[in-house]
Each structure stands twice: as C-alpha cells, then as structure tokens.
N, C-alpha and C positions, 0 to 999 in steps of 0.2 A: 566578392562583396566586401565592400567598406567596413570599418568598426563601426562609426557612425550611420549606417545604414542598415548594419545588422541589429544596433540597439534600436534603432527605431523599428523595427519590425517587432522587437523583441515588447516593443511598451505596446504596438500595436494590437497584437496579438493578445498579450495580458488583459486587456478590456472588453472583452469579448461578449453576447450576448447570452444571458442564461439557455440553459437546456430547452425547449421546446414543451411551454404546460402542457398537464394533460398526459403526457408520454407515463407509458406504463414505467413504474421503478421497476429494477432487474433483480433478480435474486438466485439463477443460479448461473453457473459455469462449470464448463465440462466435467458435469453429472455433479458437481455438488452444487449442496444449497442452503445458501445464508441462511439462520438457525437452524439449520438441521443437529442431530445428535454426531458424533463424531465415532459412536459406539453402531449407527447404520453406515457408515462408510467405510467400515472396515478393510473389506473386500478391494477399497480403493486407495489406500494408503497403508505404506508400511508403519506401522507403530510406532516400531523396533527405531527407527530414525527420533523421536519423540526427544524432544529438548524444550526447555524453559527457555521465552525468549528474552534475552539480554535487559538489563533496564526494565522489564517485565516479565516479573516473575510469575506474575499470576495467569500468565497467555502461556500455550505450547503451541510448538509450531510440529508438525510432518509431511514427512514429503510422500505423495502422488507417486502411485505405481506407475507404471508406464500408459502411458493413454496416447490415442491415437489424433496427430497433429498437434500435440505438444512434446517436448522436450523433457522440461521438468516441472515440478509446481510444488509450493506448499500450502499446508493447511494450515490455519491458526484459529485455535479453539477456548474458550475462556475456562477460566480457573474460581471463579469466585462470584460473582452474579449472576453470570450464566456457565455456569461448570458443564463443560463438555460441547457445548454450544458451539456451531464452526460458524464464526465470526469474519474469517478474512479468506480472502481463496485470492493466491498469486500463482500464475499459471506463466510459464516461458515459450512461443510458438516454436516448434519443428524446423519453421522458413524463418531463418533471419533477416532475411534483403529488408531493402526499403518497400519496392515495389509490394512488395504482400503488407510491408504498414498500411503503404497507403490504398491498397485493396481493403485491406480491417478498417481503415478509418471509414472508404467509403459507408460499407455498411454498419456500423456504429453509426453514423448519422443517419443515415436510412430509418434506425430501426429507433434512435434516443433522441435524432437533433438535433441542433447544433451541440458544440461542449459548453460547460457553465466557465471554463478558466484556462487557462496556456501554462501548463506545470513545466516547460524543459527551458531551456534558454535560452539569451538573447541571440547565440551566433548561432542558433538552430545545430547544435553537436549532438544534444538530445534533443527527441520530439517527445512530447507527451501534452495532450488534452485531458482533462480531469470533465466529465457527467456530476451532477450534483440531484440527487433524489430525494423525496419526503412524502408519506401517507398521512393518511388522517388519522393514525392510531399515534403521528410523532415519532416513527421510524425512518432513520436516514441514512442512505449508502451512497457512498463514493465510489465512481467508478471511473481509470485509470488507465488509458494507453499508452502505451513510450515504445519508441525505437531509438535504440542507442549503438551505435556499433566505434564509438572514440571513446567515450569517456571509462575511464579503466575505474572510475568510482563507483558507475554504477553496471545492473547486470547489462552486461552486452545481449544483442539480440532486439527481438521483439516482445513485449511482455504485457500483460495484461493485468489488473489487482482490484480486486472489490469489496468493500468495506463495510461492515455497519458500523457507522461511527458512532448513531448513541451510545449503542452496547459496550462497545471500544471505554470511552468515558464512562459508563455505571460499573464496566469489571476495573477500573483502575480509581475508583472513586469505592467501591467497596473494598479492594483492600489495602486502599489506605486508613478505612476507619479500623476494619481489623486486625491493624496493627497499630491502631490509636494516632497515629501519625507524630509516633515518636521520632524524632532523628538520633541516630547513631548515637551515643553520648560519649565518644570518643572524638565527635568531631564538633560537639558544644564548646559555644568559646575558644574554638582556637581558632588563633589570629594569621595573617597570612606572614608577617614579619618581615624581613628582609630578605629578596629574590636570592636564591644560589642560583647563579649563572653555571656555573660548570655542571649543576644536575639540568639544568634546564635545555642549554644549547646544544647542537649536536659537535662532538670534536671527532 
C-alpha cells in the first residue's frame, strides 16, 4: 500500500458513524467494575504494585493478578472526588495476533455497534476504534480497542481500556481547586531566554 492510499484510508476511517443509540453503556471488564470500590477488588489486584500516576497525582494505578485470558492489566482508581473509586480498567489479551483482534472487534460490534472514532493511524501500524457511551444520569465512558504489534511507543499486543471520563475530569478538576491552582512559584515569570543548544541537542 501507497502513502497516499494509506492516508486516505486513514481520513476515511477517522469519519466514521457514531456507536449504535440505544446500545447498553459497558461498565465492567474482566470482573471489575467502573465505580466499584477498589477496597472490594482486593482479591484481584496486587496493592503492593500501587503508584501515583505520572502528571496525576491524584489517580493510582495497580496491576491485576493474574486472570484467565489476559496477560496483564491495570487499575486506576481516583484520589480525590471519587477516592478509591476504579475509574479506568486497561487490560492486555493473552493472544496477541491480529487474527484474535479481529475476532475481539467482531464481537465488540455485535454486542456496542459500530465504533464512534478511528484512534490508530493512518498506515494502519496500530489499529484502535474508540465506543463512545452516555446515560441519562450524564455518565460517560470510553471504550478502546487497539492491536499494535510495530509501534515500540505503544504497548504491543492486543489491549483493551475503559474509561469514565466525566469522573476522570471531576478528580482532576477537584484537585486542582485543592490545591487553589497555584503554579509553582519557582516557575512564575520566568522567561524562556536564549536556547542553550549544547543542553538541548543531542552530542
């Protein structure tokens, strides 16, 4: 396949028709379940793994014991709006082929739809279709396929991830206020000035 062949696919694809109204939203995945407590899932995750994630401080993430037809998986649970609350579940399949993507994609549409968006890129190196969900209480989750076995940026494999993204938004919007949403004051006013090339370039 062409460049110019593969970008057209790649805008094609991007345009794609919403999910399917009506389709139930999801809410769990292998045995957990968006707002669940994270203090009833014990038994399925190691603690002991438990890190603040990066750029979010107020989310932790841990990883999934061992479960049957996945790989690996983590948790990520909120810190501050919903403290304790399991917010995201990323889960990695067992079978990395394509063939078992596109057996998962099958039934992902079967059971959600079509997908609402084309999340991998234009040369198809990664695949990923993004589900877009919402109730009438104004609860919203993202839900995320990808098969990637080139790009060394992202995880190789086949992976799944689902989201509640309001929540996502109120624990990162609550603790910003709870920390007044002061900046650094180390990094007030200071100006970018003149590039040091020799820090910057690689020699």
């Amino acid at each position: 396949m062409n460049r110019t062949a593969a970008l057209l696919i790649g805008l094609l694809l991007t345009f794609c028709p919403p999910a399917a109204a009506g389709q139930k939203m999801p809410s769990e995945l292998a045995g957990f379940r968006l707002g669940e407590d994270i203090a009833d899932a014990a038994n399925r995750v190691d603690m002991e793994t438990r890190l603040p994630i990066r750029y979010a401080p107020y989310l932790s993430e841990v990883e999934t014991r061992q479960l049957p037809g996945y790989k690996t998986g983590l948790i990520t649970y909120g810190g501050c709006a919903y403290p304790g609350k399991i917010l995201r579940i990323k889960m990695k399949y067992a079978d990395h082929s394509k063939k078992f993507y596109q057996q998962l994609l099958k039934h992902f549409k079967d059971r959600f739809g079509e997908p609402s968006e084309w999340r991998g890129d234009p040369f198809q190196v990664v695949l990923a279709w993004k589900w877009s969900f919402a109730d009438k209480e104004g609860n919203r989750v993202s839900l995320i396929l990808q098969h990637n076995t080139q790009d060394e940026e992202q995880k190789k494999g086949n992976s799944v991830k689902m989201t509640l993204t309001r929540h996502m938004e109120e624990e990162e919007a609550c603790h910003e206020k709870a920390a007044g949403a002061v900046q650094n004051p180390q990094h007030r006013g200071r100006k970018a000035g003149k590039p040091d090339w020799e820090q910057l370039v690689p020699r």
